[in-house]
C-alpha positions as CSV (number, residue, x, y, z in Angstrom):
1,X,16.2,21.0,11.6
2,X,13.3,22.1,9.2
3,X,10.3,19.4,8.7
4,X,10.6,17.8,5.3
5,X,7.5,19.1,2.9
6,X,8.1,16.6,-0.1
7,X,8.8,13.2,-0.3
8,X,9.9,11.8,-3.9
9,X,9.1,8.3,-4.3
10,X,11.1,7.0,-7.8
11,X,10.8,2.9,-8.5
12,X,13.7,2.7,-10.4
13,X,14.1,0.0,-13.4
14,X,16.7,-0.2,-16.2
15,X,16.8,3.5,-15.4
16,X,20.6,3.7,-15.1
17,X,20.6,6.2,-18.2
18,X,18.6,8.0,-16.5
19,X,18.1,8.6,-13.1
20,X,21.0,11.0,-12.8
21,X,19.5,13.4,-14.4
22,X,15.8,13.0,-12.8
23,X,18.2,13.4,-9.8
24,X,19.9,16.3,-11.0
25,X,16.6,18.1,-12.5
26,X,14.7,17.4,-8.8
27,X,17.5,19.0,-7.4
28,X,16.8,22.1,-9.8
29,X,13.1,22.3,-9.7
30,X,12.9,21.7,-5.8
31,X,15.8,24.1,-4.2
32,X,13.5,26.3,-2.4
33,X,12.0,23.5,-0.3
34,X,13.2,20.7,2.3
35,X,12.6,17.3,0.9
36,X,13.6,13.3,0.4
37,X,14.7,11.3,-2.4
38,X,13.6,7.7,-2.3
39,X,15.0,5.6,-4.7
40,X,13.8,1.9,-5.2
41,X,16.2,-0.1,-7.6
42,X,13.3,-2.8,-8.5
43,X,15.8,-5.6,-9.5
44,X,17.2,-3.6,-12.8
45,X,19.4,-6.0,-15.0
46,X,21.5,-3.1,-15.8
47,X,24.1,-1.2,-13.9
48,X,20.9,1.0,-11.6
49,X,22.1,-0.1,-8.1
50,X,25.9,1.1,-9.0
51,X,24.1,4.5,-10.2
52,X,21.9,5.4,-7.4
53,X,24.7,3.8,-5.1
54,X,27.1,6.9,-6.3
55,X,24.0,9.5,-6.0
56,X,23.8,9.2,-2.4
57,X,27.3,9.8,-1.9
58,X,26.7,13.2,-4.1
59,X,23.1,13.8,-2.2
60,X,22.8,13.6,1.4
61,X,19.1,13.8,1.3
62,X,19.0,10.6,-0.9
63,X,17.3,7.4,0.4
64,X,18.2,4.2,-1.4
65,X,16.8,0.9,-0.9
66,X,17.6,-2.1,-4.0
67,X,15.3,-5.1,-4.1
68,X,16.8,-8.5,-4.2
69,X,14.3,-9.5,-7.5
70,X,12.2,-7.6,-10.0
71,X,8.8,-7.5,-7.7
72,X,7.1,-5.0,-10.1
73,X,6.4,-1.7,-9.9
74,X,3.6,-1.4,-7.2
75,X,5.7,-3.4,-4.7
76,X,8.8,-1.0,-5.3
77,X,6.5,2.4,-5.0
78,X,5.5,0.2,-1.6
79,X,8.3,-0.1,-0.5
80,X,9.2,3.9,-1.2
81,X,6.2,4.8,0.7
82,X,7.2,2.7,4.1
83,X,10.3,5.0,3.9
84,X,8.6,8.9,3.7
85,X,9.0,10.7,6.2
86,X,7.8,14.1,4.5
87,X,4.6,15.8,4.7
88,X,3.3,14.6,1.2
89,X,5.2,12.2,-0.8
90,X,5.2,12.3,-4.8
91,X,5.6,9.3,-7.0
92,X,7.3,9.8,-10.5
93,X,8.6,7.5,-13.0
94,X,12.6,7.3,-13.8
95,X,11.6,7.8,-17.7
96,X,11.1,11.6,-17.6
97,X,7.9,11.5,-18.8
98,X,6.9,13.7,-16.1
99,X,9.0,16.5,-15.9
100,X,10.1,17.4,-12.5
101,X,8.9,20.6,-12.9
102,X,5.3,19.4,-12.8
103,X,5.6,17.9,-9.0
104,X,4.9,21.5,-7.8
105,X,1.7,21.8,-9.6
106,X,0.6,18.8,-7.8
107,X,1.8,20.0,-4.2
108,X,0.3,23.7,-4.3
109,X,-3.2,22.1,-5.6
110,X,-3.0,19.5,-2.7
111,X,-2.4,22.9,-0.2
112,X,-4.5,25.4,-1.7
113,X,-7.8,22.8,-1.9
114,X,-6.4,20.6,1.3
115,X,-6.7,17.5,-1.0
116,X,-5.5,13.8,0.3
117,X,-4.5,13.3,-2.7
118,X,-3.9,14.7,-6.6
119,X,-3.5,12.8,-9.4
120,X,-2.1,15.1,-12.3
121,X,-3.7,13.7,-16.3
122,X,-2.8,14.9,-19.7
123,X,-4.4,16.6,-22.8
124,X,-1.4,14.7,-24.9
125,X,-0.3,11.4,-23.7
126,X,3.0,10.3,-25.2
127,X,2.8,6.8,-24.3
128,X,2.3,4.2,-27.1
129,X,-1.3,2.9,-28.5
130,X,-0.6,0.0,-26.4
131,X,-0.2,1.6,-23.1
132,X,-2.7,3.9,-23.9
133,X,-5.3,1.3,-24.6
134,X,-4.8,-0.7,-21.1
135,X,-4.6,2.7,-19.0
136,X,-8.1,3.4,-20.4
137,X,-9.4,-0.5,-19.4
138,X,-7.9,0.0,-16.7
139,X,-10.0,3.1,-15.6
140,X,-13.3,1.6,-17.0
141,X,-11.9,-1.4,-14.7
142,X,-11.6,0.9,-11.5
143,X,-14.5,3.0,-12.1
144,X,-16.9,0.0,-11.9
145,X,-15.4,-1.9,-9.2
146,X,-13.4,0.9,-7.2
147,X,-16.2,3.4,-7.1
148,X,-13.7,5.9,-8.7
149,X,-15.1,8.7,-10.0
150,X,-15.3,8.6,-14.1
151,X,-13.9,11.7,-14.9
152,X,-10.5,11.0,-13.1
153,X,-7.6,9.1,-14.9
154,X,-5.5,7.0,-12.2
155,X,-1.8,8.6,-13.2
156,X,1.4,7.1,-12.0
157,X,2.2,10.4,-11.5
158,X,0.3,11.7,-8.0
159,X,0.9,13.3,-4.6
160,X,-0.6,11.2,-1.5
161,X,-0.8,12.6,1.7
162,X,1.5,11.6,4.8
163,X,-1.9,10.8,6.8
164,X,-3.4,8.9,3.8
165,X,0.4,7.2,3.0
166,X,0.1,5.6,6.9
167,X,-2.8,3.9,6.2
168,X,-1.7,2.7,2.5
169,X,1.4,1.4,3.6
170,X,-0.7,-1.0,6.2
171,X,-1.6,-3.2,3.5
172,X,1.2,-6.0,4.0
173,X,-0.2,-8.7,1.2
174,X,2.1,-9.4,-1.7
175,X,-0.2,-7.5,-4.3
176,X,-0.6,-4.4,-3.8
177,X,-2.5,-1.7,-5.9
178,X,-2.2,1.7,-4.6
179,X,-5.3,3.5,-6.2
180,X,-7.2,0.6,-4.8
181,X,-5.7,1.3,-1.4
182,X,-5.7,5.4,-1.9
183,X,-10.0,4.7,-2.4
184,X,-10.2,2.3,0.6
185,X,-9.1,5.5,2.9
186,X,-10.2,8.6,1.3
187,X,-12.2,10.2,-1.1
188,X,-10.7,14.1,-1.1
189,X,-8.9,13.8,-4.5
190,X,-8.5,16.1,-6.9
191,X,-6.5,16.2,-10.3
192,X,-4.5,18.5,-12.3
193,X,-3.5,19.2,-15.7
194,X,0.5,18.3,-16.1
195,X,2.7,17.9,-19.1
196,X,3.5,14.6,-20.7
197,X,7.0,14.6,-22.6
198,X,8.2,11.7,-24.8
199,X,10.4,8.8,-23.0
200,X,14.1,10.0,-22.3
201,X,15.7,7.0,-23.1
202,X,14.6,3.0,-24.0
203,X,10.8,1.6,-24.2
204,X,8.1,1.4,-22.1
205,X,8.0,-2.8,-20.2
206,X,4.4,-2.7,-20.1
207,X,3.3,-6.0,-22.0
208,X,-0.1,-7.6,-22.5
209,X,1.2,-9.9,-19.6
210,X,1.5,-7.1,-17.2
211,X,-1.7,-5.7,-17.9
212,X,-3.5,-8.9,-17.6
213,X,-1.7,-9.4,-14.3
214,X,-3.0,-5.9,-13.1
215,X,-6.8,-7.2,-13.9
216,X,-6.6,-10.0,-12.3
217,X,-5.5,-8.4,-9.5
218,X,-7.7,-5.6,-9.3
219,X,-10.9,-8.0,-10.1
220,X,-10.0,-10.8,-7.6
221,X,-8.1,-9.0,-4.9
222,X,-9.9,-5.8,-4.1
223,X,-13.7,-6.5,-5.5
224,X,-16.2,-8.8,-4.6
225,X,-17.4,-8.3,-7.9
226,X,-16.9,-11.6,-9.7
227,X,-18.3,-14.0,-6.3
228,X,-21.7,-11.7,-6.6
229,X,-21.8,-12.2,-10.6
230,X,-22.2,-15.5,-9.7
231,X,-24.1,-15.6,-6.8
232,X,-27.1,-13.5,-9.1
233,X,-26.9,-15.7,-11.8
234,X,-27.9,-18.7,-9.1
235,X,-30.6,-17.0,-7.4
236,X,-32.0,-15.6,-11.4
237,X,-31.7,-19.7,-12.0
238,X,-33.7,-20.4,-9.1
239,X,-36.6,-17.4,-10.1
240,X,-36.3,-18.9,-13.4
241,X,-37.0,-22.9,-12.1
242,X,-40.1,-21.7,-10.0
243,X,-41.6,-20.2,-12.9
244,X,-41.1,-22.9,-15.1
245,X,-42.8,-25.4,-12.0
246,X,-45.7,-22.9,-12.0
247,X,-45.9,-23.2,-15.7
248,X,-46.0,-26.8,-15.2
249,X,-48.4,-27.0,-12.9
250,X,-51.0,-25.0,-14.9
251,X,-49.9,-27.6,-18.4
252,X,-48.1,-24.5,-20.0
253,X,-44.9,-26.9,-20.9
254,X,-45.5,-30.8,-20.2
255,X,-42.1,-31.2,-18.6
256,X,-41.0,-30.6,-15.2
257,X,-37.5,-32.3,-15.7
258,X,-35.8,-28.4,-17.1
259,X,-37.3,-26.8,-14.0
260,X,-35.7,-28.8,-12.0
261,X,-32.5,-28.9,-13.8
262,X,-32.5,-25.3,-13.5
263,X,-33.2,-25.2,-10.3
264,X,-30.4,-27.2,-8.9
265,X,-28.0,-25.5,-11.0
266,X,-28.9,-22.4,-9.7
267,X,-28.8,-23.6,-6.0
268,X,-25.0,-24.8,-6.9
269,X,-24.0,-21.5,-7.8
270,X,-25.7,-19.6,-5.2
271,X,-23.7,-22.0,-3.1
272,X,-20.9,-21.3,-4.3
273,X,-21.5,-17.7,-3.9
274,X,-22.0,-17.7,-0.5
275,X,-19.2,-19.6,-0.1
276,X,-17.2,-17.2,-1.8
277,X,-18.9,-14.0,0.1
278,X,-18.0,-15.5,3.2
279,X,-14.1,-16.6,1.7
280,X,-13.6,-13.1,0.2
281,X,-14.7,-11.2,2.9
282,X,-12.1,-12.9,5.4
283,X,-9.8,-12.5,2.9
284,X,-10.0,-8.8,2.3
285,X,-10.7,-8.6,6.4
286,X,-7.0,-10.1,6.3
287,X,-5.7,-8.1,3.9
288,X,-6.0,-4.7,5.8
289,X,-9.3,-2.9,4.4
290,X,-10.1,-0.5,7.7
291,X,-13.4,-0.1,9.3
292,X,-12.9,3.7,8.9
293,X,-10.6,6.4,8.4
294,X,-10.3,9.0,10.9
295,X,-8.8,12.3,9.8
Protein backbone atom coordinates (compact mmCIF):
# COMPACT_ATOMS: atom_id res chain seq x y z
CA UNK A 1 0.00 0.00 0.00
CA UNK A 2 1.48 3.44 -1.19
CA UNK A 3 2.30 6.11 1.78
CA UNK A 4 -0.34 8.81 1.68
CA UNK A 5 1.39 12.33 0.40
CA UNK A 6 -1.63 14.72 1.20
CA UNK A 7 -3.89 15.02 3.93
CA UNK A 8 -7.02 17.34 3.39
CA UNK A 9 -8.20 18.80 6.48
CA UNK A 10 -12.01 20.51 5.62
CA UNK A 11 -14.04 21.94 8.96
CA UNK A 12 -17.19 21.65 7.69
CA UNK A 13 -20.14 24.17 8.67
CA UNK A 14 -23.59 24.81 6.96
CA UNK A 15 -21.52 23.47 4.03
CA UNK A 16 -24.14 20.96 2.91
CA UNK A 17 -24.46 22.90 -0.45
CA UNK A 18 -21.38 22.44 -0.79
CA UNK A 19 -19.06 20.06 0.18
CA UNK A 20 -19.96 17.65 -2.60
CA UNK A 21 -18.52 19.34 -4.89
CA UNK A 22 -15.19 20.43 -2.90
CA UNK A 23 -15.32 16.66 -2.66
CA UNK A 24 -15.88 15.96 -6.11
CA UNK A 25 -13.30 18.87 -7.46
CA UNK A 26 -10.45 17.33 -4.81
CA UNK A 27 -11.11 14.25 -6.40
CA UNK A 28 -10.31 15.97 -9.89
CA UNK A 29 -7.43 18.16 -8.96
CA UNK A 30 -5.66 15.35 -6.80
CA UNK A 31 -5.98 11.92 -9.04
CA UNK A 32 -2.31 11.53 -9.64
CA UNK A 33 -1.51 11.29 -5.89
CA UNK A 34 -2.34 9.03 -2.72
CA UNK A 35 -4.16 11.09 -0.16
CA UNK A 36 -7.00 11.50 2.80
CA UNK A 37 -10.09 13.36 3.13
CA UNK A 38 -10.96 14.59 6.63
CA UNK A 39 -14.07 15.98 7.03
CA UNK A 40 -15.14 17.74 10.40
CA UNK A 41 -18.97 18.49 10.52
CA UNK A 42 -18.46 21.36 13.33
CA UNK A 43 -22.10 21.10 14.72
CA UNK A 44 -23.84 22.52 11.19
CA UNK A 45 -27.63 23.20 11.78
CA UNK A 46 -28.32 22.11 8.35
CA UNK A 47 -28.43 18.69 6.74
CA UNK A 48 -23.86 18.47 6.66
CA UNK A 49 -23.63 15.21 8.78
CA UNK A 50 -26.31 13.47 6.24
CA UNK A 51 -24.06 14.89 3.31
CA UNK A 52 -20.60 13.91 4.31
CA UNK A 53 -22.30 10.69 5.85
CA UNK A 54 -23.29 9.55 2.03
CA UNK A 55 -19.61 10.86 0.74
CA UNK A 56 -17.84 8.24 2.45
CA UNK A 57 -19.94 5.51 1.17
CA UNK A 58 -18.99 7.02 -2.47
CA UNK A 59 -15.16 7.68 -1.22
CA UNK A 60 -13.22 5.11 0.54
CA UNK A 61 -10.41 7.43 1.27
CA UNK A 62 -12.92 9.72 3.20
CA UNK A 63 -12.51 10.24 7.00
CA UNK A 64 -15.48 11.72 8.77
CA UNK A 65 -15.74 12.79 12.24
CA UNK A 66 -19.20 15.18 13.35
CA UNK A 67 -18.96 17.14 16.59
CA UNK A 68 -21.66 16.89 19.07
CA UNK A 69 -21.82 21.09 19.27
CA UNK A 70 -20.61 24.08 17.22
CA UNK A 71 -16.98 24.32 18.97
CA UNK A 72 -15.72 26.79 16.29
CA UNK A 73 -13.58 26.47 13.69
CA UNK A 74 -10.04 26.03 15.30
CA UNK A 75 -11.27 23.11 17.43
CA UNK A 76 -12.74 21.34 14.31
CA UNK A 77 -9.36 21.90 12.11
CA UNK A 78 -7.98 20.34 15.68
CA UNK A 79 -9.65 17.75 15.63
CA UNK A 80 -8.85 17.03 11.56
CA UNK A 81 -5.30 17.26 12.36
CA UNK A 82 -5.32 14.39 15.35
CA UNK A 83 -6.66 12.25 12.43
CA UNK A 84 -3.78 12.79 9.35
CA UNK A 85 -2.00 10.27 8.66
CA UNK A 86 -0.37 11.73 5.36
CA UNK A 87 2.89 13.23 4.81
CA UNK A 88 1.62 16.99 4.84
CA UNK A 89 -1.86 17.78 5.56
CA UNK A 90 -3.72 20.91 3.84
CA UNK A 91 -6.55 22.83 5.48
CA UNK A 92 -9.21 24.45 3.17
CA UNK A 93 -12.46 25.97 3.78
CA UNK A 94 -15.89 24.16 2.60
CA UNK A 95 -16.82 27.72 0.84
CA UNK A 96 -14.67 27.26 -2.32
CA UNK A 97 -12.96 30.17 -1.85
CA UNK A 98 -9.86 28.28 -2.41
CA UNK A 99 -10.00 26.40 -5.37
CA UNK A 100 -8.76 22.92 -5.05
CA UNK A 101 -6.61 23.41 -7.68
CA UNK A 102 -4.43 25.74 -5.62
CA UNK A 103 -3.50 22.87 -2.87
CA UNK A 104 -0.75 21.85 -5.28
CA UNK A 105 0.88 25.11 -5.42
CA UNK A 106 1.18 24.84 -1.81
CA UNK A 107 2.60 21.15 -1.73
CA UNK A 108 5.35 21.53 -4.53
CA UNK A 109 6.61 24.93 -2.72
CA UNK A 110 6.63 23.02 0.68
CA UNK A 111 8.98 20.08 -1.43
CA UNK A 112 11.01 22.11 -3.61
CA UNK A 113 12.15 24.69 -0.57
CA UNK A 114 11.71 21.77 2.31
CA UNK A 115 9.29 24.26 4.13
CA UNK A 116 7.40 23.18 7.50
CA UNK A 117 4.98 25.01 6.50
CA UNK A 118 3.31 27.39 3.53
CA UNK A 119 0.71 29.62 3.92
CA UNK A 120 -0.67 30.62 0.41
CA UNK A 121 -2.05 34.94 0.34
CA UNK A 122 -3.79 36.76 -2.32
CA UNK A 123 -3.32 39.89 -4.54
CA UNK A 124 -7.45 40.03 -4.67
CA UNK A 125 -9.22 38.96 -1.59
CA UNK A 126 -12.91 38.36 -2.15
CA UNK A 127 -13.96 38.36 1.34
CA UNK A 128 -16.11 41.33 2.62
CA UNK A 129 -14.76 44.79 4.17
CA UNK A 130 -15.56 43.20 7.37
CA UNK A 131 -13.53 40.13 7.18
CA UNK A 132 -10.98 41.95 5.59
CA UNK A 133 -10.52 44.49 8.22
CA UNK A 134 -10.17 41.81 11.29
CA UNK A 135 -7.75 39.53 9.14
CA UNK A 136 -5.53 42.58 8.87
CA UNK A 137 -5.80 43.29 13.04
CA UNK A 138 -5.45 40.19 13.29
CA UNK A 139 -1.89 40.07 11.56
CA UNK A 140 -0.80 43.43 13.27
CA UNK A 141 -2.04 41.29 16.45
CA UNK A 142 0.25 38.23 15.63
CA UNK A 143 3.12 40.09 14.31
CA UNK A 144 3.62 41.90 17.73
CA UNK A 145 2.92 39.28 20.08
CA UNK A 146 3.69 35.98 17.90
CA UNK A 147 6.96 37.24 16.50
CA UNK A 148 5.49 36.43 12.98
CA UNK A 149 7.17 37.87 10.35
CA UNK A 150 5.34 41.20 8.91
CA UNK A 151 5.27 40.46 5.47
CA UNK A 152 3.35 37.09 5.94
CA UNK A 153 -0.58 36.99 6.00
CA UNK A 154 -1.82 34.02 8.34
CA UNK A 155 -4.38 32.27 5.58
CA UNK A 156 -6.82 29.65 6.51
CA UNK A 157 -5.67 28.23 3.62
CA UNK A 158 -1.90 26.45 4.48
CA UNK A 159 0.01 23.18 4.19
CA UNK A 160 1.65 21.96 7.76
CA UNK A 161 4.05 19.46 7.85
CA UNK A 162 3.28 15.79 9.43
CA UNK A 163 6.46 16.43 11.89
CA UNK A 164 5.24 20.01 12.62
CA UNK A 165 1.32 18.59 12.78
CA UNK A 166 2.62 16.08 15.83
CA UNK A 167 3.66 18.67 17.81
CA UNK A 168 0.49 21.06 17.13
CA UNK A 169 -1.84 18.50 17.85
CA UNK A 170 -0.12 18.27 21.59
CA UNK A 171 -1.78 21.26 22.65
CA UNK A 172 -4.94 19.58 24.52
CA UNK A 173 -6.49 23.08 26.09
CA UNK A 174 -9.86 24.06 24.92
CA UNK A 175 -8.60 27.18 22.78
CA UNK A 176 -6.65 26.44 20.43
CA UNK A 177 -4.97 28.84 17.74
CA UNK A 178 -3.02 27.01 15.25
CA UNK A 179 -0.65 29.88 13.80
CA UNK A 180 0.14 30.43 17.44
CA UNK A 181 0.91 26.79 17.81
CA UNK A 182 2.64 26.46 14.05
CA UNK A 183 5.29 29.58 15.57
CA UNK A 184 5.75 27.79 19.03
CA UNK A 185 7.49 24.81 16.82
CA UNK A 186 8.95 26.16 13.78
CA UNK A 187 10.06 28.99 11.93
CA UNK A 188 10.66 27.36 8.17
CA UNK A 189 7.62 28.94 6.54
CA UNK A 190 7.17 30.17 3.39
CA UNK A 191 4.09 31.53 1.41
CA UNK A 192 2.70 31.46 -1.99
CA UNK A 193 0.65 33.38 -4.25
CA UNK A 194 -2.99 31.39 -4.67
CA UNK A 195 -6.23 32.48 -6.14
CA UNK A 196 -9.14 33.76 -4.17
CA UNK A 197 -12.66 33.20 -5.89
CA UNK A 198 -15.95 34.63 -4.61
CA UNK A 199 -18.06 32.36 -1.95
CA UNK A 200 -19.93 29.38 -3.65
CA UNK A 201 -22.89 29.56 -1.81
CA UNK A 202 -24.26 31.55 1.56
CA UNK A 203 -22.27 34.30 3.77
CA UNK A 204 -19.34 34.38 5.52
CA UNK A 205 -20.24 33.61 9.99
CA UNK A 206 -17.43 35.73 10.90
CA UNK A 207 -19.07 38.49 13.34
CA UNK A 208 -17.51 41.25 15.48
CA UNK A 209 -18.15 38.53 18.21
CA UNK A 210 -15.88 36.07 16.75
CA UNK A 211 -13.22 38.35 16.09
CA UNK A 212 -13.20 39.71 19.54
CA UNK A 213 -13.19 36.14 20.82
CA UNK A 214 -9.99 35.43 18.59
CA UNK A 215 -8.16 38.58 20.47
CA UNK A 216 -8.88 37.67 23.43
CA UNK A 217 -7.56 34.58 22.85
CA UNK A 218 -4.55 35.33 21.19
CA UNK A 219 -3.71 38.27 23.80
CA UNK A 220 -4.44 36.24 27.02
CA UNK A 221 -3.64 32.70 26.05
CA UNK A 222 -0.45 32.62 24.02
CA UNK A 223 1.40 36.16 25.10
CA UNK A 224 2.61 37.39 28.17
CA UNK A 225 2.09 40.57 26.71
CA UNK A 226 -0.68 42.20 28.71
CA UNK A 227 0.94 40.83 32.62
CA UNK A 228 4.37 42.83 31.40
CA UNK A 229 2.30 46.05 30.21
CA UNK A 230 1.51 46.09 33.56
CA UNK A 231 4.30 45.02 35.39
CA UNK A 232 6.38 48.27 33.36
CA UNK A 233 3.94 50.62 34.15
CA UNK A 234 4.54 49.66 38.13
CA UNK A 235 8.24 49.73 38.09
CA UNK A 236 7.87 53.45 35.63
CA UNK A 237 5.52 54.40 38.90
CA UNK A 238 8.12 53.53 41.19
CA UNK A 239 11.13 55.50 38.99
CA UNK A 240 8.65 58.12 38.90
CA UNK A 241 7.98 58.26 43.05
CA UNK A 242 11.87 58.39 43.70
CA UNK A 243 12.24 61.21 41.64
CA UNK A 244 9.57 63.05 42.93
CA UNK A 245 11.16 62.16 46.85
CA UNK A 246 14.49 63.43 45.45
CA UNK A 247 12.75 66.55 44.26
CA UNK A 248 11.36 66.82 47.63
CA UNK A 249 14.21 66.53 49.46
CA UNK A 250 16.07 69.36 47.54
CA UNK A 251 12.35 71.79 48.10
CA UNK A 252 11.69 71.49 44.27
CA UNK A 253 7.74 70.55 45.13
CA UNK A 254 6.77 71.03 48.97
CA UNK A 255 4.80 67.88 49.07
CA UNK A 256 5.91 64.42 49.60
CA UNK A 257 2.31 62.99 49.97
CA UNK A 258 2.10 62.37 45.50
CA UNK A 259 5.45 60.61 45.75
CA UNK A 260 4.34 58.45 47.87
CA UNK A 261 1.04 57.86 46.36
CA UNK A 262 2.82 56.98 43.35
CA UNK A 263 4.92 54.92 44.80
CA UNK A 264 2.66 52.51 46.35
CA UNK A 265 0.57 52.40 43.29
CA UNK A 266 3.33 51.37 41.42
CA UNK A 267 4.49 48.69 43.94
CA UNK A 268 0.71 47.20 43.55
CA UNK A 269 1.05 46.80 40.01
CA UNK A 270 4.40 45.53 39.94
CA UNK A 271 2.83 43.10 42.35
CA UNK A 272 0.48 42.09 40.48
CA UNK A 273 2.75 41.61 37.64
CA UNK A 274 4.80 39.31 39.21
CA UNK A 275 2.11 37.56 40.24
CA UNK A 276 0.83 37.29 36.86
CA UNK A 277 4.50 36.26 35.34
CA UNK A 278 4.60 33.57 37.64
CA UNK A 279 0.47 32.53 36.98
CA UNK A 280 0.99 32.84 33.15
CA UNK A 281 4.03 31.07 32.87
CA UNK A 282 2.50 27.85 34.66
CA UNK A 283 -0.26 28.26 32.69
CA UNK A 284 1.35 28.30 29.25
CA UNK A 285 3.91 25.47 31.00
CA UNK A 286 0.43 23.52 31.20
CA UNK A 287 -0.78 24.23 28.13
CA UNK A 288 1.86 22.42 26.06
CA UNK A 289 4.53 25.20 24.82
CA UNK A 290 7.82 22.69 24.27
CA UNK A 291 11.25 23.45 25.46
CA UNK A 292 12.43 22.76 21.93
CA UNK A 293 11.72 21.26 18.74
CA UNK A 294 13.86 18.75 17.34
CA UNK A 295 13.74 18.10 13.58
Amino acid sequence: MKTKELSVVIPVYKGAKTISKLVESLHEELHTYVFEIILVNDGSPDNSEKVCTELTAIYPNINFISLRKNFGEFNAVMCGLNHVTAEYAVIIDDDFQNPPSEILKLLNKAKSANLDVVYSYYLEKKHHFFRNLGSWLVNRMTTKLLSKPADLYLSSFKLIKKEVIEEVIKYKGPYPYIDALIFRVTNNIGKIEVQHSERLEGESSYTIKKLVTLFMTILFDYSLYPVRIILSFGLVLILLSIILIILYIFKIIPDWGLSMFVFFGGVQLTSLGIIGEYVSKSFLSQSGTPQYVKK
